[in-house]
C-alpha positions as CSV (number, residue, x, y, z in Angstrom):
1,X,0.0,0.0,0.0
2,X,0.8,3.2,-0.9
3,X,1.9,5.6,2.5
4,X,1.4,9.6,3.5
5,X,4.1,10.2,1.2
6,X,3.2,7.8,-1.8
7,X,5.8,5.0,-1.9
8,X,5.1,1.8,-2.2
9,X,6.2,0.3,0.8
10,X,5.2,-2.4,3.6
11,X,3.9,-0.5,6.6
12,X,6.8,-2.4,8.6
13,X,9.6,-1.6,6.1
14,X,8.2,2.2,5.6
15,X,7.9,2.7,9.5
16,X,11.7,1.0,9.7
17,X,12.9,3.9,8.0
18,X,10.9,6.4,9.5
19,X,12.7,5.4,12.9
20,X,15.6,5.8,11.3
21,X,15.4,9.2,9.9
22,X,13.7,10.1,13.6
23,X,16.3,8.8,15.7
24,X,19.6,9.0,13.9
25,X,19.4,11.2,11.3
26,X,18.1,14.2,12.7
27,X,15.0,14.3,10.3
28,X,16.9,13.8,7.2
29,X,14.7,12.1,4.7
30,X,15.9,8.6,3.2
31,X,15.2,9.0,-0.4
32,X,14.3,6.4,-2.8
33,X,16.5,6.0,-5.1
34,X,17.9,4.1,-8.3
35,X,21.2,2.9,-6.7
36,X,23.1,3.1,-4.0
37,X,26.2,4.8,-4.1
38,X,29.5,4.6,-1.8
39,X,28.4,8.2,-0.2
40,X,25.0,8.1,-1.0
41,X,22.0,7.7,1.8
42,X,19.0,6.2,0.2
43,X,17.1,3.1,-0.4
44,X,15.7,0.6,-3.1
45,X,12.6,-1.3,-3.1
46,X,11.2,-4.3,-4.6
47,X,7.7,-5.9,-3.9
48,X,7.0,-2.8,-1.5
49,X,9.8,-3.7,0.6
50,X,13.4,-2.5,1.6
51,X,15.9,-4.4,-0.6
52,X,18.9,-1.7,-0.6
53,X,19.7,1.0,2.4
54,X,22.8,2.9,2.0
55,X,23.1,4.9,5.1
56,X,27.0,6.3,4.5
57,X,28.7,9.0,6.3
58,X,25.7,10.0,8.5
59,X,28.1,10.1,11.9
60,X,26.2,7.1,13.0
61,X,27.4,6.3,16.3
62,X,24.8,3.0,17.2
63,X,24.0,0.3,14.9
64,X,19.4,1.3,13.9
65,X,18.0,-1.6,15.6
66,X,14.9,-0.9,13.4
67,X,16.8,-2.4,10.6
68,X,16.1,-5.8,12.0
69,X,12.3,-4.8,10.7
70,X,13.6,-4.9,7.0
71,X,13.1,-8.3,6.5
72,X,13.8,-8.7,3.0
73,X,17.2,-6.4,3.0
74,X,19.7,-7.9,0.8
75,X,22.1,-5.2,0.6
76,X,23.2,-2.6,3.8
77,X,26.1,0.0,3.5
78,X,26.7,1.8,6.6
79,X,30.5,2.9,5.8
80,X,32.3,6.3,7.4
81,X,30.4,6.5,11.0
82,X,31.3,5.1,14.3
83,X,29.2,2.2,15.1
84,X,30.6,0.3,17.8
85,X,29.4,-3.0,17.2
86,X,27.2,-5.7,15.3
87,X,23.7,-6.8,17.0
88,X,23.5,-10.6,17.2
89,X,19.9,-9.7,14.9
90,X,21.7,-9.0,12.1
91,X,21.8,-12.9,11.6
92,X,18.0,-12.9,11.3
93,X,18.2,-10.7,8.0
94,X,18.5,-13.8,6.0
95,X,18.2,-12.3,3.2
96,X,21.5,-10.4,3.1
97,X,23.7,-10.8,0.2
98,X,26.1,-7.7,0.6
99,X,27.3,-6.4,3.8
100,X,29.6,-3.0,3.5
101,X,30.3,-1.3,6.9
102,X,34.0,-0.2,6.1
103,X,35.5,2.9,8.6
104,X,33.4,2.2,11.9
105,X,34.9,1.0,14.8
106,X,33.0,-2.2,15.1
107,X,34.8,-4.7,17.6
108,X,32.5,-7.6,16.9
109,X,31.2,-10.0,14.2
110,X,28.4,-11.9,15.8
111,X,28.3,-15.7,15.7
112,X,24.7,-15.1,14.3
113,X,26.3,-14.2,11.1
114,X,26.8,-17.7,10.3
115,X,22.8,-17.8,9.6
116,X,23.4,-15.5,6.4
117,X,23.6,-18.0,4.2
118,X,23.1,-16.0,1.2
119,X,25.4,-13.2,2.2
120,X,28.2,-13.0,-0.7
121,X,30.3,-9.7,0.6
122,X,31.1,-9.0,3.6
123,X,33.3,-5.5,3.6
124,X,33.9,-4.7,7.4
125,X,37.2,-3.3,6.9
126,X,39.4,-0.6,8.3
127,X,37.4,-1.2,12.2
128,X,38.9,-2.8,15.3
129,X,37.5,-6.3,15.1
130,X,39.9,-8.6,16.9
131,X,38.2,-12.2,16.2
132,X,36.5,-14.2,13.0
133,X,33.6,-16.4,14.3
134,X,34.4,-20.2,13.6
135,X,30.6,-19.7,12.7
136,X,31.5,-17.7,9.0
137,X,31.8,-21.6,7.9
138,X,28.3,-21.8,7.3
139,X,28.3,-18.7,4.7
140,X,28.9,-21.1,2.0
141,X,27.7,-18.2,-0.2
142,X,30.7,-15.8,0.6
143,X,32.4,-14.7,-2.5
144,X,34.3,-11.9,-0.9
145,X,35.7,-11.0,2.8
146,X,37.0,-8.1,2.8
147,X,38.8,-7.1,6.8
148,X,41.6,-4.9,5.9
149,X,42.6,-2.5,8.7
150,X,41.4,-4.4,11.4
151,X,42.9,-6.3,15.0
152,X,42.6,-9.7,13.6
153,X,45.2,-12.2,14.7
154,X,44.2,-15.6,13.5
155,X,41.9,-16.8,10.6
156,X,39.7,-19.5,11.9
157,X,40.5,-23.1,10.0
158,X,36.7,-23.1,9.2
159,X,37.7,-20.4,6.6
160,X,38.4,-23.8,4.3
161,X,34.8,-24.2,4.6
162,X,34.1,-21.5,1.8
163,X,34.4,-23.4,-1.1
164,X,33.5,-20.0,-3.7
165,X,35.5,-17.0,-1.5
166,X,37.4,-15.4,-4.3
167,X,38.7,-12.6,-2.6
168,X,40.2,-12.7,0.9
169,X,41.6,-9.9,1.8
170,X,43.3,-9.5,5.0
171,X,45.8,-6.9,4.8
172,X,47.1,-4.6,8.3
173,X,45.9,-7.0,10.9
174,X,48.3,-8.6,13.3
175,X,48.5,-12.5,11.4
176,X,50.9,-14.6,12.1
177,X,50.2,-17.6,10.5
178,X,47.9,-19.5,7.0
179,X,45.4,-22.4,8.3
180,X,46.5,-25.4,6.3
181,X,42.3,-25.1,5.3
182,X,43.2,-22.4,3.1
183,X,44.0,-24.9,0.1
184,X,40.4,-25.9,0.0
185,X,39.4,-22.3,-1.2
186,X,39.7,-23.3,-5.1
187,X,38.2,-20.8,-6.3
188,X,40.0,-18.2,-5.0
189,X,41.5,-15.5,-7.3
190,X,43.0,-12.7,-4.8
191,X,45.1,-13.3,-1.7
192,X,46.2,-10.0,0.4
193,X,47.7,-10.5,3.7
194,X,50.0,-7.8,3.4
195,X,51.1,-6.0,6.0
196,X,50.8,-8.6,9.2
197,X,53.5,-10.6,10.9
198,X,53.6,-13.8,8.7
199,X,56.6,-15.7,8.5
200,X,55.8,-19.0,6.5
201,X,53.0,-19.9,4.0
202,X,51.8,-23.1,4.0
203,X,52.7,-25.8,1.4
204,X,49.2,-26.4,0.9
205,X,48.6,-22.7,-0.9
206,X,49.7,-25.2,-4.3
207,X,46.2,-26.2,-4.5
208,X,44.7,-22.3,-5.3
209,X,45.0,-23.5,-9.2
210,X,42.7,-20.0,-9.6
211,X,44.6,-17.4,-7.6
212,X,45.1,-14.4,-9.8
213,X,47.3,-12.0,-7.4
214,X,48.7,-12.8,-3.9
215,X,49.6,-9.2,-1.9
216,X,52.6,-10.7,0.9
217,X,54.1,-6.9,1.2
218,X,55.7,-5.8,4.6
219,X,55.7,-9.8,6.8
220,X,58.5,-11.7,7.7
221,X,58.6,-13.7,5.2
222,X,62.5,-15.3,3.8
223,X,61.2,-18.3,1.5
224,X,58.1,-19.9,-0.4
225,X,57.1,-22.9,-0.6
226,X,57.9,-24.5,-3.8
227,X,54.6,-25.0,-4.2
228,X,53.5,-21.8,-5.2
229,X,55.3,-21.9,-8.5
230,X,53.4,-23.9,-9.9
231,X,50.1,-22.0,-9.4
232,X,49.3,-21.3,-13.3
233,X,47.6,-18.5,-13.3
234,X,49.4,-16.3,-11.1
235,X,49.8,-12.6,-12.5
236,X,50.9,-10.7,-9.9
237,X,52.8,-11.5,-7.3
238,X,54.0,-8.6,-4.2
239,X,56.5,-9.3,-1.8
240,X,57.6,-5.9,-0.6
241,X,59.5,-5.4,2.8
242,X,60.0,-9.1,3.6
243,X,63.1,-10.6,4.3
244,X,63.8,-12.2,1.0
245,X,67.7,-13.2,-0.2
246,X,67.2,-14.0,-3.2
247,X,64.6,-15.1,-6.1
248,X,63.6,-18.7,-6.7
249,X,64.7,-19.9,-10.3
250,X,61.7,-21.8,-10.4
251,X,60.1,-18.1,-10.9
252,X,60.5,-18.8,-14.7
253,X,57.6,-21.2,-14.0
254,X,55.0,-18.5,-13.3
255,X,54.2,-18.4,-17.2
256,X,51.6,-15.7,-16.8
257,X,53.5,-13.4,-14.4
258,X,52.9,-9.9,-15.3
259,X,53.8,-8.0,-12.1
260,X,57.3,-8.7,-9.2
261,X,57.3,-6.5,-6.6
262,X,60.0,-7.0,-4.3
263,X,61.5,-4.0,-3.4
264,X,63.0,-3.4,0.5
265,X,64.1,-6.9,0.3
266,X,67.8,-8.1,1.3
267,X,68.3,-9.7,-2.5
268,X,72.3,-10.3,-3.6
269,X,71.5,-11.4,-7.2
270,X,68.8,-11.8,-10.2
271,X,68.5,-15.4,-11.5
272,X,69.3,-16.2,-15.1
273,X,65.8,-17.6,-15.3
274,X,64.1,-14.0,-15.0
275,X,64.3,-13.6,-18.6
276,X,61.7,-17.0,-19.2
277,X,58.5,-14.8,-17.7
278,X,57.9,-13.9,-21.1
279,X,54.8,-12.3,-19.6
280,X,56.1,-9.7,-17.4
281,X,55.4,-6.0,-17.8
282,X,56.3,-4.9,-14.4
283,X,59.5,-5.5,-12.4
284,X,60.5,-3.5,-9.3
285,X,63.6,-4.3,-7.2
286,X,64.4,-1.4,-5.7
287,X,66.3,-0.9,-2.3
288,X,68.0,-4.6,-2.2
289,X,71.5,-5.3,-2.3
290,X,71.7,-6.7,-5.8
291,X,75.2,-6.1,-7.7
292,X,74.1,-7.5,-11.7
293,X,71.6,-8.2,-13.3
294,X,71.2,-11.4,-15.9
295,X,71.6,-10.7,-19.6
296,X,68.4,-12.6,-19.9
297,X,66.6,-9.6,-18.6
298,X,66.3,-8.4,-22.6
299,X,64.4,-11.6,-22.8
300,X,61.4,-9.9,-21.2
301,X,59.8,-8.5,-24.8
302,X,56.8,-7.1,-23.1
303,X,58.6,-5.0,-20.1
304,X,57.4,-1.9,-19.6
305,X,58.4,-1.0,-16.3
306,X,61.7,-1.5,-14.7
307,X,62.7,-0.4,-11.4
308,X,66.0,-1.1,-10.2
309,X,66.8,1.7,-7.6
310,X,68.7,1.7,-4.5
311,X,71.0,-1.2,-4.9
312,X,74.7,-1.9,-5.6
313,X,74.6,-2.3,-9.7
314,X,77.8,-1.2,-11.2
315,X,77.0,-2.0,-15.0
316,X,73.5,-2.5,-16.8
317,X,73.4,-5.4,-19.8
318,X,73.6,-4.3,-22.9
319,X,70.5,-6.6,-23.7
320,X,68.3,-4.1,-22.2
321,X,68.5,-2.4,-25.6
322,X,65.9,-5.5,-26.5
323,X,62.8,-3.9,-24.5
324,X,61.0,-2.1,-26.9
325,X,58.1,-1.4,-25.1
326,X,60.1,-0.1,-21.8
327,X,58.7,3.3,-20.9
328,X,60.1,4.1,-17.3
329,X,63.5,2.9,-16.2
330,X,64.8,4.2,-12.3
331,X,68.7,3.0,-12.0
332,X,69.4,5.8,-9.7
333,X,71.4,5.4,-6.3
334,X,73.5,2.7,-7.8
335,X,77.6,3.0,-8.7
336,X,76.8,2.5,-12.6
337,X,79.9,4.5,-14.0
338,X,79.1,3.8,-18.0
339,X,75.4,3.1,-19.5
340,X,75.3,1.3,-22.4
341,X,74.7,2.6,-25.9
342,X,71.9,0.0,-26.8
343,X,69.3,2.2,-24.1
344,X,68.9,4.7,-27.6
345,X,67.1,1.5,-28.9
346,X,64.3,2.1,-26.7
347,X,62.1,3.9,-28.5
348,X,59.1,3.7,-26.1
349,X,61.5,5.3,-22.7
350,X,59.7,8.3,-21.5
351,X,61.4,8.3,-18.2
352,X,64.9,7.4,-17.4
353,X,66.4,7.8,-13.9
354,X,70.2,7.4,-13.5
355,X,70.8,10.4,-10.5
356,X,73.3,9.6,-7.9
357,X,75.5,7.0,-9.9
358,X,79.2,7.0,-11.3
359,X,78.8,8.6,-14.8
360,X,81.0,11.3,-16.4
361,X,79.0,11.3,-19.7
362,X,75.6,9.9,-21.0
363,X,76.1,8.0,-24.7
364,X,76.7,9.2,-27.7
365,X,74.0,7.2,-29.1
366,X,71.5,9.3,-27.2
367,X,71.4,11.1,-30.2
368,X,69.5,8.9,-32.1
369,X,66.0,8.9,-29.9
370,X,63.3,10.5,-31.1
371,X,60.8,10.6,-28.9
372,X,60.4,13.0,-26.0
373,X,62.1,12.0,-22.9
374,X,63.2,13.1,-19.1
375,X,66.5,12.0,-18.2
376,X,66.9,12.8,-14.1
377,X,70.7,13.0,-13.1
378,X,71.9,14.8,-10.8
379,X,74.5,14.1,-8.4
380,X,76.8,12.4,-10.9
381,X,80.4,13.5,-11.7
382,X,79.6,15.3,-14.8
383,X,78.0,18.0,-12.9
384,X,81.1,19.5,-12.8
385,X,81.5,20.0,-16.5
386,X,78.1,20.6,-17.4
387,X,78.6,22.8,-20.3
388,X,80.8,20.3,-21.7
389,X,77.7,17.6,-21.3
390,X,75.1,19.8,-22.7
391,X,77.5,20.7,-25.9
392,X,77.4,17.3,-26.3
393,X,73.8,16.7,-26.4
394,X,72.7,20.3,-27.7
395,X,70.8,18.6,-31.1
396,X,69.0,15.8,-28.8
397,X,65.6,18.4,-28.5
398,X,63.6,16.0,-27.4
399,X,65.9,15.6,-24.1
400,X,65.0,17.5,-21.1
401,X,68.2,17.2,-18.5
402,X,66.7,17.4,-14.9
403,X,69.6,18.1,-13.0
C-alpha cells in the first residue's frame, strides 16, 4: 500500500525507515533511489519492501536496531560512521547478500552471522574487530571477505569451509600464520595478507589452481614454498618489505607473471631464469643489495616497467636495448659509472632515472631517440662539466636534463 508520502512500501519496512530518519538522522529524509552509491543515503525497493539501504557518512554512532524490521534487506552499506558494534539480529536478516560497513569502529562480528547463508560480501574493513567467528563456515555463499585494517590475529580453520570465497583480503591485521584449510578455497582469485607478521605460507597454498594476485608486502617472510610456483595462473605476485635473499629460479615457472614487486628486500643477485617470464610487464627491485643483473633480462619482450633503484649495480646489460616497449626505467642510487649505448634502442622510454651514480658522460647514441624523454641525473660527476655535457647533447631536442 501506498503511505502519506506515496511509496510503495510495507507499513513495517516504511515505519523501519521512518525510525531511522527520527532517531539517527536528525529528520533527514531517506530517499528512494535508483542505486546506491558509496556516499549516498538512500534506499531501493522491490515488492514494497526495503531491498537496498545505504546509510554512508551520517556520523552514526549505534547500529538502527529498526533495521532488523527490514526483512527482506539484501544489501546494507553503513561505511564512514562510528558504530561500535554488530547486533546478534543481524543474523536474522537472511536475506543479506552484501554487507559494507568499512570505517566504523566495530569490535564484533556476531556468531549469528553464520545464519546468512546467502550473504556474498562481507566489507567490514578498516574497524577494530579482533576475532573471526568459527561460525562464517556456514556462509557457503561468501564470494568476498573483505577485513583490511582491522585487529585480527588468526583466521579460523573453518575459513576452508568457503568453497566459492574469491577474494580474501586480510591486509594490516596482526596474522601470524595461514590455516593449512586455506587450500580448499579453489576458487580463490585474490590473496592479500600484506602488512601482518607472517613468516611462512603453508605448502598447501599449491592447491589455489585460480589465484590471480597474492599481496605478501611488509611480513617476515624469507622463503616460499615451492609450491606456489606452480600455481598457473598467477599474474601478480607482491612481496615488498619481507626478508627475502634472493629469487627462486623456479620463478620462470610463473608463465603468466605480469607484475614482481619485491622492493626493500635483502636480494644479492637476479637469476638467469628471469628472462623466461615472457609475460612480465612490471618489475621492481628497488632498495635490495643486488650487484648485476642477468643478460636474460632483454628476454622480457613485453617490459614496460623497470625499477631497479637503491642497490649496488655497477654496470647494466647491454640486452636491455631488446625492451621495446620499456617506458620508465629508475637506476638511480646505484655505482653505474658507464650506460650502455643500446638504451637509444628504446624507442618507447619516456622516463629514465640514473641520479646519484658514477657517470662522467651519458652516450653518444643518445642522439638517435626520437621521442620526447626526461633524463633525471643529478648528483653524478659530470655536474662538474656541465657545459661540456650539454654541448654534447645540444641537437638531442627531445631531451629534457633534470639536473
Amino acid at each position: 500500500m501506498k503511505n502519506k508520502i506515496g511509496i510503495d512500501l510495507h507499513d513495517e519496512d516504511f515505519d523501519a525507515l521512518k525510525t531511522i530518519e527520527k532517531d539517527f538522522l536528525r529528520g533527514n529524509v531517506i530517499p528512494l533511489v535508483d542505486q546506491i552509491g558509496q556516499n549516498y543515503r538512500g534506499f531501493k525497493s522491490e515488492d514494497n519492501h526495503v531491498v537496498e539501504l545505504g546509510l554512508n557518512a551520517q556520523q552514526l554512532t549505534k547500529f538502527p536496531e529498526s533495521i532488523e524490521n527490514l526483512p527482506f534487506l539484501r544489501s546494507l552499506l553503513i561505511e564512514d560512521s562510528q558504530i561500535t558494534g554488530l547486533p546478534e539480529f543481524i543474523g536474522d536478516l537472511i536475506h543479506l547478500e552484501t554487507i559494507w560497513l568499512k570505517k566504523n569502529q566495530i569490535t564484533n562480528i556476531p556468531s549469528s552471522i553464520g545464519n546468512l547463508r546467502n550473504l556474498k560480501i562481507l566489507g567490514l574493513e578498516n574497524n577494530k574487530i579482533e576475532l573471526i567467528p568459527d561460525s562464517i563456515r556456514q556462509c557457503k555463499s561468501l564470494e568476498g571477505i573483505h577485513l583490511n585494517k582491522n585487529n585480527i590475529k588468526k583466521i579460523p580453520e573453518s575459513i576452508g569451509n568457503l568453497e566459492l570465497l574469491q577474494k580474501l583480503e586480510l591486509s594490516n591485521n596482526q596474522i601470524a600464520n595461514l590455516p593449512k584449510s586455506i587450500s580448499n578455497l579453489e576458487n580463490l582469485t585474490l590473496l592479500d595478507v600484506s602488512n601482518n607478521q607472517i613468516e611462512n605460507l603453508p605448502f598447501s597454498i599449491g592447491n589455489l589452481k585460480k589465484l590471480d594476485v597474492i599481496r605478501l608486502t611488509n611480513n617476515k617472510i624469507s622463503d616460499l614454498p615451492d609450491s606456489l610456483f606452480s600455481l598457473p595462473n598467477i599474474r601478480g605476485l607482491l612481496l615488498e618489505g619481507n626478508l627475502f635473499t634472493s629469487i627462486p629460479s623456479s620463478i620462470s615457472n610463473l608463465s603468466k607473471l605480469q607484475m614482481l614487486q619485491m622492493k626493500n628486500n635483502q636480494l644479492t643477485e637476479v637469476p638467469d631464469s628471469i628472462g623466461e617470464c615472457q609475460n612480465m610487464q612490471y618489475l621492481e627491485l628497488t632498495n635490495n643489495q643486488i650487484n648485476s643483473i642477468p643478460e636474460s633480462i632483454g628476454n622480457l619482450a613485453k617490459l614496460t616497467d623497470l625499477i631497479l633503484e637503491s642497490n649496488q649495480l655497477e654496470s647494466i646489460p647491454s640486452s636491455i636495448g631488446n625492451l621495446k616497449k620499456l617506458t620508465t626505467l629508475y637506476l638511480n642510487k646505484n655505482r653505474i659509472a658507464q650506460l650502455p649505448d643500446s638504451l637509444s634502442n628504446l624507442l618507447n622510454l619516456k622516463s629514465l632515472e640514473v641520479s646519484y651514480n658514477q657517470l662522467s658522460t651519458l652516450p653518444e647514441s643518445f642522439k638517435n631517440f626520437k621521442q620526447n624523454l626526461t633524463i633525471f641525473c643529478e648528483g653524478n660527476s659530470f655536474e662538474k662539466d656541465g657545459k661540456k655535457l650539454n654541448k654534447k647533447l645540444d641537437k638531442i631536442k627531445n631531451i629534457l636534463m633534470m639536473n
